[in-house]
N, C-alpha and C positions, 0 to 999 in steps of 0.2 A: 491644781492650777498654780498655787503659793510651790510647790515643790517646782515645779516647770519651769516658773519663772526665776527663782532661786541658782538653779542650774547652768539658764542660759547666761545669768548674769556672772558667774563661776568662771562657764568657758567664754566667755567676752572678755573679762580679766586674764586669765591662762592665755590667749593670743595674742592681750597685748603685751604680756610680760614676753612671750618669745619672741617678738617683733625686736621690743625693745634690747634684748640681748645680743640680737640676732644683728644689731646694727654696731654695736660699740666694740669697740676696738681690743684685741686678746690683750688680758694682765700677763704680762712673765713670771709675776709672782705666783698666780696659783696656775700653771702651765707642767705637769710630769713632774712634780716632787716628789723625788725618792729618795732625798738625805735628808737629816736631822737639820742640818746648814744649808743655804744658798748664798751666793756670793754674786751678783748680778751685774754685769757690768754691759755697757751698749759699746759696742764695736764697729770701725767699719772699715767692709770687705772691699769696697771698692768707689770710687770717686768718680768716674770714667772722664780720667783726664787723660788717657792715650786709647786713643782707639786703636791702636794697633795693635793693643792686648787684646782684643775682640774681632769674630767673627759674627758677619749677616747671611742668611742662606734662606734660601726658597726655592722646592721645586722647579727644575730647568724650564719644565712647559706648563709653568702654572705665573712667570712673573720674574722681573728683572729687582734686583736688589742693591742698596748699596750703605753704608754708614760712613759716618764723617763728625769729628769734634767740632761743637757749634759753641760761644764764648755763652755765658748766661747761665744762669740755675734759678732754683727756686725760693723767692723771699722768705718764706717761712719757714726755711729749713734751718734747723738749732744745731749748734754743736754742739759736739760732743763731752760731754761734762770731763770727763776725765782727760780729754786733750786739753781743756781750758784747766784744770791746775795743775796739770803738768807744764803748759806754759808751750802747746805743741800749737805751730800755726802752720800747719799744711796746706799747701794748693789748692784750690778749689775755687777756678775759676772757668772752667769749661762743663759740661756734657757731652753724652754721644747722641747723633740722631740716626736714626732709619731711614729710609725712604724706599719705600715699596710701588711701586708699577704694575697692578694684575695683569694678565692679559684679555681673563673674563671674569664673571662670577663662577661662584663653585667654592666646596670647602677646601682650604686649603692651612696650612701651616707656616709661618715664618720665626726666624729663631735667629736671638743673637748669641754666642755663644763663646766663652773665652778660650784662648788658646791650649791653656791649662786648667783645671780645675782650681774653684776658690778653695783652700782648707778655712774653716771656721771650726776651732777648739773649743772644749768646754760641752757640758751642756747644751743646746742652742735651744731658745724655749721658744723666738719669734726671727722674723726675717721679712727687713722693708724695703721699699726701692719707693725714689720719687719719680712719677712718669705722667710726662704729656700726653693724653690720648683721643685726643682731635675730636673729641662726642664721637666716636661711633664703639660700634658693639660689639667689637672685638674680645675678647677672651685674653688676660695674661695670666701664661702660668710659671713657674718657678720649676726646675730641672735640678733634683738634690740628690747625693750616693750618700748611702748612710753607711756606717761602719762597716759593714760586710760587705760594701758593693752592690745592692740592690740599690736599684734608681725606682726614686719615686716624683711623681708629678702634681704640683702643689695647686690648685688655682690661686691666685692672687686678687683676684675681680676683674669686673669690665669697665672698661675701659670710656665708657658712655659719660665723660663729662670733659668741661674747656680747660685749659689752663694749666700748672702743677697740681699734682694731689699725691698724697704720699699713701701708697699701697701697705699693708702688713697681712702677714702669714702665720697664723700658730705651728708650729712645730709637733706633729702629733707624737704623744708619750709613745705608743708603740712604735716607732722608728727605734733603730735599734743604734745606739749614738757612744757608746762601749763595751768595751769586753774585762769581764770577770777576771783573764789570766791576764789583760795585757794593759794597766792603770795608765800607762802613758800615753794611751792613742785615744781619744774622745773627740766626738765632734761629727762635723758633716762633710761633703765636700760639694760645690755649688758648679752641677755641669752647663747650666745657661739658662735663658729665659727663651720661651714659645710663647706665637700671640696664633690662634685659633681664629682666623677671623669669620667674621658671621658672612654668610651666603649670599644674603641681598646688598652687603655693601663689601664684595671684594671686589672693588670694580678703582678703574680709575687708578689715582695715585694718593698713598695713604703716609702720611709724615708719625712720625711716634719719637718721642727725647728721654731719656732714661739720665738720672743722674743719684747720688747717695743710696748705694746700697750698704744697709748695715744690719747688723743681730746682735739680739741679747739674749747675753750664753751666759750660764751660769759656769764660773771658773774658779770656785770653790776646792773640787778634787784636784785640778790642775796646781792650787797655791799653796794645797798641804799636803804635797806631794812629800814622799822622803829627798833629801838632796842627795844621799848617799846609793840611789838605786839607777841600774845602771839603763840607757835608753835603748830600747829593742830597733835598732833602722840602720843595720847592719848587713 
């Protein structure tokens, strides 16, 4: 009975420690360490202060779509340590919004998506985006081509709560992020985001704001590069 009880008190512990991990936000620091060094720096991919760099799309007969720069962001959003002692005070005075129209329920797909893909060099060990997601239960996922051109599809989370909230993505070590022959090409390339929406609420008209998408890449192999070697983008 003493052993039974022992046990159950074991795996009570053991579930709350996975809860608990399960809730806190990925370190970049221990994220695919494969060099002796990491050089860690947060970067960002994007501000969306022109939406004209972006597209919105959704199935013809599933929903009418549209995006537009709305003035506002999110208070708690920190700069960027290395823009602030460099002395860089970049724009950031807009976001892009969504605005979705179903025509019924049913599963469907919507995506915002850039004109060109984002390059993000380096390593990349995480990748965040701050986004309004109205409480409902919507699905955001992240749209990434890793070095070889395989695309891979990231969840981000749902989207079930009011207000800003800043989403984050680990970067899993097996994406495959450079090549052995080719030192000068590392990194990812960022082909858009998809929101999955849930069944019982694609209904209506659905708002969603997207603003600071950034990653933290390790750029280490990028800064001890030789300066004497020549670049392959020829």
């Amino acid at each position: 009975m003493k052993r039974l009880l022992l046990l159950a008190g074991v795996l009570v512990f053991a579930g709350a420690f996975v809860l608990t991990a399960q809730e806190t936000e990925p370190d970049p620091n221990d994220l695919g360490i494969d060099t002796a060094q990491q050089n860690l720096q947060e970067i960002s991919i994007d501000r969306f202060e022109d939406p004209g760099f972006w597209l919105s799309s959704i199935p013809a007969d599933r929903g009418l779509i549209m995006h537009r720069r709305v003035a506002g962001g999110p208070a708690d959003k920190e700069p960027i340590p290395a823009e602030v002692e460099a002395g860089i005070e970049p724009t950031d005075e807009n976001v892009i919004g969504m605005k979705t129209n179903f025509y019924r329920r049913g599963a469907v797909t919507v995506s915002l998506i850039p004109v060109r893909p984002l390059a993000v060099h380096g390593i990349v060990k995480t990748m965040s985006v701050w986004v309004v997601g109205r409480n409902f239960n919507h699905e955001l996922n992240i749209v990434i081509e890793d070095h070889f051109g395989k695309v891979n599809v990231l969840p981000m989370g749902r989207l079930n709560f009011s207000g800003w909230k800043e989403l984050t993505v680990a970067i899993p070590p097996t994406l495959d992020q450079r090549s052995a022959h080719y030192n000068t090409q590392t990194g990812l390339r960022i082909l858009g985001f998809t929101i999955e929406a849930a069944i019982d609420e694609a209904y209506g008209t659905y708002y969603v704001y997207f603003d600071g998408l950034r990653a933290v890449t390790d750029l280490f192999a990028e800064q001890s590069r030789d300066p004497d070697d020549m670049v392959d983008n020829w």
